[in-house]
C-alpha positions in Angstrom: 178.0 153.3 76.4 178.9 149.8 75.7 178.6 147.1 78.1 181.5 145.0 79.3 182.0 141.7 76.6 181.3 138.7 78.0 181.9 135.0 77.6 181.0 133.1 74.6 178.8 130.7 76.4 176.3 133.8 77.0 176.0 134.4 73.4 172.8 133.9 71.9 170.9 134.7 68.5 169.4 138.1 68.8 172.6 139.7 71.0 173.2 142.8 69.4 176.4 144.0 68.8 177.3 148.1 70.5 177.9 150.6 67.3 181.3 150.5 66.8 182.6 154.2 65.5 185.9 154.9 63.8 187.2 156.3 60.6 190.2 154.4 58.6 192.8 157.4 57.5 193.9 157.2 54.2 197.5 156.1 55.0 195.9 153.1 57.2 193.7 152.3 54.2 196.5 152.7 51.8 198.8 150.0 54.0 195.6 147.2 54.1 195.7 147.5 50.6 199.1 147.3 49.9 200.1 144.9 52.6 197.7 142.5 50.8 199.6 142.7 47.6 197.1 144.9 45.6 197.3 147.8 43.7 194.4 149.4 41.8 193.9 153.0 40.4 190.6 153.2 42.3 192.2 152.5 45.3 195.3 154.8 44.8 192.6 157.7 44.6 191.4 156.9 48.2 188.8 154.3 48.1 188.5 152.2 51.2 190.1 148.7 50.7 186.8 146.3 51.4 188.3 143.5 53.1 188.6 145.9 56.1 184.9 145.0 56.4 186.4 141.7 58.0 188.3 143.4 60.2 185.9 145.9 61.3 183.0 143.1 62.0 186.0 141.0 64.1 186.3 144.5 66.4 182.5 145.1 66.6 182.0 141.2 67.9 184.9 141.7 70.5 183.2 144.1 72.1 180.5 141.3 72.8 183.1 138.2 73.4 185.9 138.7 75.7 186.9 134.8 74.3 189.7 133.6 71.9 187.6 133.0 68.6 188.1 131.3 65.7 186.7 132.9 62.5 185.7 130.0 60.1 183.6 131.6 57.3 183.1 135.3 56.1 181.3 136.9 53.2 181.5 140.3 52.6 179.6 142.4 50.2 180.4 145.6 49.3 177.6 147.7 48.5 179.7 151.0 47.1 182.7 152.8 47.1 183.5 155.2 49.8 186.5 157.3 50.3 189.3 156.7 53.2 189.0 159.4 55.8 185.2 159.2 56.7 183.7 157.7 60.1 182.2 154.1 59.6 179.6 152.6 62.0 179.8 149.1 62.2 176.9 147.3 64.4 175.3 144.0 64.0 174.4 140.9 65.7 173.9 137.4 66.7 172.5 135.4 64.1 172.4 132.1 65.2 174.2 130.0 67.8 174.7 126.2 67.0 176.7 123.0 67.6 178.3 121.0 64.3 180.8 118.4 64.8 180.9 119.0 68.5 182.1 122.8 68.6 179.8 125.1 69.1 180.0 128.2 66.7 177.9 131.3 66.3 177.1 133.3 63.1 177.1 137.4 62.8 175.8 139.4 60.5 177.0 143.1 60.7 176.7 146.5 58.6 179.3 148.9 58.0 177.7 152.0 56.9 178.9 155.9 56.9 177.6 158.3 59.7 175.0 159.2 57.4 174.1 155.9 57.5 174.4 154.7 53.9 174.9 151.0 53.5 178.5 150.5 52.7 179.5 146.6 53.5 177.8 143.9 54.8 179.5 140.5 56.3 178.7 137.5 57.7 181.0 135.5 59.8 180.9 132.2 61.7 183.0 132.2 65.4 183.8 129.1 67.0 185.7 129.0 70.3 189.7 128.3 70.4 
């Protein structure tokens, strides 16, 4: 069961992030991709769209922040391709909490994988509160 989020302030490096379970259906999938504009025969045959990697890791860090974030930096690695329709695990955690410029931000690092539990994307995001 996951535990209640909680404020950003209690964040700390090490905090994991709860498995967050879910499977994108293909007509979700197909309106990421062609929302952002794109169009590609793999992804016309059902391949997952990888930006939803940053949406995913967003989700899997709310369930850890109850806050109004900003995201400031993302990378996001895909490892393979994996059809729409499937249930993606996405867990992670806290990678380092830090002040710069007088903010104070925090850096995650999750992993999307399948059930079986085959790497599929990685990302790494900065969060700074609003």
């Amino acid at each position: 069961m996951n535990s209640p989020a909680s404020a950003f302030d209690a964040l700390t490096a090490g905090t994991l992030l709860p498995p967050l379970r879910l499977t994108i259906s293909p007509a979700a999938n197909e309106r990421y991709w062609q929302a952002a504009g794109v169009d590609h025969a793999v992804l016309r045959a059902g391949a997952l769209y990888p930006p939803i990697a940053a949406n995913l890791t967003v989700l899997c860090f709310g369930q850890v922040c109850a806050d109004p974030v900003i995201q400031t930096r993302q990378v996001v690695r895909c490892h393979r391709r994996c059809d729409a329709g499937v249930e993606l695990v996405t867990t992670g955690r806290v990678t380092d909490r830090y002040e710069k410029r007088g903010r104070m931000y925090v850096d995650i690092a999750t992993e999307v994988t399948t059930a079986d539990g085959e790497p599929l994307w990685s990302s790494e995001v900065s969060f700074t509160p609003v």
